[in-house]
C-alpha positions as CSV (number, residue, x, y, z in Angstrom):
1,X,55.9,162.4,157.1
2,X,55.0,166.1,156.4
3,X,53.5,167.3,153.3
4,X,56.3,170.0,151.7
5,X,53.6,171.9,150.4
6,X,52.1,173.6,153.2
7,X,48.7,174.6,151.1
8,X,48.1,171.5,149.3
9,X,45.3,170.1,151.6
10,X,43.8,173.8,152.1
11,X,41.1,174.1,149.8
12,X,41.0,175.0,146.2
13,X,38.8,178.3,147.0
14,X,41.4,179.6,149.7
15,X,44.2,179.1,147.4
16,X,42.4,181.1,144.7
17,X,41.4,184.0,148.0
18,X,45.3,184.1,148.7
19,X,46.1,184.2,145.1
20,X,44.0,186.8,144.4
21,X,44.7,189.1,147.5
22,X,48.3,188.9,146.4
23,X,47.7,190.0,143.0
24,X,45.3,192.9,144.3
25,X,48.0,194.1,146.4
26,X,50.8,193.8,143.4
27,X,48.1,195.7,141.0
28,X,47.3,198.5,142.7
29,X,51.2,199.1,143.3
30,X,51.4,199.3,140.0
31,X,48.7,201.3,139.3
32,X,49.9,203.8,141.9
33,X,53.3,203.8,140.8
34,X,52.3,205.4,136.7
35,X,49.7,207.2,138.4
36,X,49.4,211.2,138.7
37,X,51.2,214.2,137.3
38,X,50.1,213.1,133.6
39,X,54.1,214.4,133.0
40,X,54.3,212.2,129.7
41,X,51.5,213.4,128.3
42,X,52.3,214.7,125.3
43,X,51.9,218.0,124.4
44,X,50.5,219.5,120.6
45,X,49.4,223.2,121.7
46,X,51.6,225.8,123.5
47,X,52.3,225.6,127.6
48,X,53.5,227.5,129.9
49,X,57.3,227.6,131.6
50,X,58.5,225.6,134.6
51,X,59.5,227.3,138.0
52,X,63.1,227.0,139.1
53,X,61.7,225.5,142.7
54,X,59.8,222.8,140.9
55,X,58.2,222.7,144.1
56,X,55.0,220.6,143.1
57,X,52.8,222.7,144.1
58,X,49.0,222.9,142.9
59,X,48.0,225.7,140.5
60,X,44.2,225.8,141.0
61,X,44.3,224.1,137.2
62,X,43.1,220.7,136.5
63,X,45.1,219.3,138.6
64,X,48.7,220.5,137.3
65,X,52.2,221.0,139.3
66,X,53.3,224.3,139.3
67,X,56.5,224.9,137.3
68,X,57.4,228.8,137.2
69,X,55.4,231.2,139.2
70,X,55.2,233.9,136.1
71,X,55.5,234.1,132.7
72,X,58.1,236.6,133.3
73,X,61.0,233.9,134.5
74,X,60.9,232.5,131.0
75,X,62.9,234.5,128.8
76,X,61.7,235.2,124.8
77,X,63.9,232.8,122.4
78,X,65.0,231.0,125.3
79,X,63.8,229.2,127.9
80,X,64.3,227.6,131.7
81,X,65.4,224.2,132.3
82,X,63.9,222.3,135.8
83,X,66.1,220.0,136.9
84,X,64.5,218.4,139.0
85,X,61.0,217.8,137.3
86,X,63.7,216.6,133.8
87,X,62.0,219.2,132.1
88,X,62.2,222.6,129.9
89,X,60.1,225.4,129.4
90,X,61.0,228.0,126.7
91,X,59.5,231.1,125.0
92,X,59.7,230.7,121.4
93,X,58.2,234.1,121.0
94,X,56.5,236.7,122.9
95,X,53.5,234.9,124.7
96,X,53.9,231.2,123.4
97,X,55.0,228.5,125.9
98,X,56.1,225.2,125.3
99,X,57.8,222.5,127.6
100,X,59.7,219.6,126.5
101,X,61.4,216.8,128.4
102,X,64.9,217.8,129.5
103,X,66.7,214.2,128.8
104,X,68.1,214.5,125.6
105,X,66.7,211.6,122.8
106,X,70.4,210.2,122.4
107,X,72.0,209.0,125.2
108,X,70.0,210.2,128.3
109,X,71.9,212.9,129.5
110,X,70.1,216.4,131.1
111,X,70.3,218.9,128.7
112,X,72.2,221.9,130.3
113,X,71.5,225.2,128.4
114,X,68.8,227.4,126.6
115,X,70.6,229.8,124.6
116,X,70.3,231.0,120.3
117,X,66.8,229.3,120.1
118,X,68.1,226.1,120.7
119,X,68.3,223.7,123.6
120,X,71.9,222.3,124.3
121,X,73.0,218.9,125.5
122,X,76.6,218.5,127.1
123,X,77.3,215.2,126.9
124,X,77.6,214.8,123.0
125,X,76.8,218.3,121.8
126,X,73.0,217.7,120.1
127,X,70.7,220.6,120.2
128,X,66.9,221.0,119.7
129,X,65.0,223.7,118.8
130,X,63.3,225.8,121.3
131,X,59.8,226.0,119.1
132,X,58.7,222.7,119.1
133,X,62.4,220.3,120.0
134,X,63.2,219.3,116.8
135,X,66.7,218.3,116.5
136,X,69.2,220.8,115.0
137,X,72.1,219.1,115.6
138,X,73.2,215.3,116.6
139,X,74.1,212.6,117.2
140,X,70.0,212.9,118.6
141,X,67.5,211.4,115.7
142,X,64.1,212.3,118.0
143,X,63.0,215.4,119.3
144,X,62.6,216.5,123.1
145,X,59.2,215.1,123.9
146,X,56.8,217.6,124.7
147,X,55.1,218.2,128.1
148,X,51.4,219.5,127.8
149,X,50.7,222.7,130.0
150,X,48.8,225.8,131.1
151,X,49.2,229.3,131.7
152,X,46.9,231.2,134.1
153,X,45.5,234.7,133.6
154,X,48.3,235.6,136.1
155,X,51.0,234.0,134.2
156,X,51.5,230.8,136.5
157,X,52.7,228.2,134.7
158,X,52.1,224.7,135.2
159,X,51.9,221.0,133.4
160,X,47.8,220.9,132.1
C-alpha cells in the first residue's frame, strides 16, 4: 500500500530545505509588498504639495515621488488633493507645505475639497484643518495623518 504522505520517507534535511525555500519565497513577498515610497511615514516638519498627475516620478531627492511640479499649483490657505496617491497637500501660509493622508479618520471615505483653511470630507461632513489636520468638525476623533516631504529650490514638491 502507498504511503499518503508523499515526503515521509524523504529525509528530515530535505523537508527542512523545502520548508525553508517556501518560507524565503513567502518573506520576501512580504517584504516587497510594505516596501518603498516611505508614504506612511509620518510627517512633524513642513512638506511640499502633491502634483495633480501623481505620476510617480523621481525628484532627484532621497528617493521621493514627485507630487506637484511647483510650489505655485498649491494655493495659500488651501491646498490640492491627489487622488490617486490618497493624499493632500496644502499651503497653510505663504511658503509652508504640509501633506496629509486624504482618507478621512472616520469612516474611510476620500476627502473631496480644500476650501476656508479646512479640508472637507463628503461622506459625513468632518473637516480638518489645513495647518497640521486636526479635526474641526466630526464625526472624525483623529487627525489626517501626515505625509513627510520636500520642496526643491525650484519648488518641486515631492514625499521626503
Amino acid at each position: 500500500m502507498s504511503d499518503p504522505n508523499p515526503m515521509s520517507g524523504a529525509a528530515p534535511s530535505a523537508r527542512r530545505a523545502v520548508l525553508a525555500a517556501g518560507a524565503a519565497v513567502l518573506a520576501g513577498g512580504t517584504l516587497a509588498a510594505c516596501g518603498g515610497g516611505g508614504a506612511e511615514a509620518p510627517a512633524r516638519e513642513p512638506g511640499g504639495a502633491p502634483s495633480p498627475e501623481g505620476s510617480g516620478a523621481a525628484s532627484g531627492q532621497a528617493g521621493g515621488k514627485t507630487l506637484v511640479k511647483s510650489s505655485s499649483e498649491v494655493p495659500v490657505g488651501g491646498g490640492v488633493i491627489l487622488k490617486d496617491q490618497k493624499l493632500v497637500v496644502t499651503q497653510p501660509t505663504a511658503g509652508s507645505f504640509r501633506c496629509f493622508s486624504a482618507v478621512c479618520t472616520h469612516q474611510g471615505c476620500l476627502v473631496n475639497k480644500v476650501a476656508n483653511g479646512t479640508i472637507d470630507c463628503p461622506c459625513h461632513g468632518s473637516t480638518f484643518q489645513v495647518s497640521d489636520g486636526a479635526v474641526v468638525k466630526g464625526p472624525a476623533t483623529r487627525p489626517l495623518p501626515e505625509h513627510q516631504i520636500a520642496v526643491a529650490p525650484d519648488g518641486v514638491i515631492s514625499l521626503a
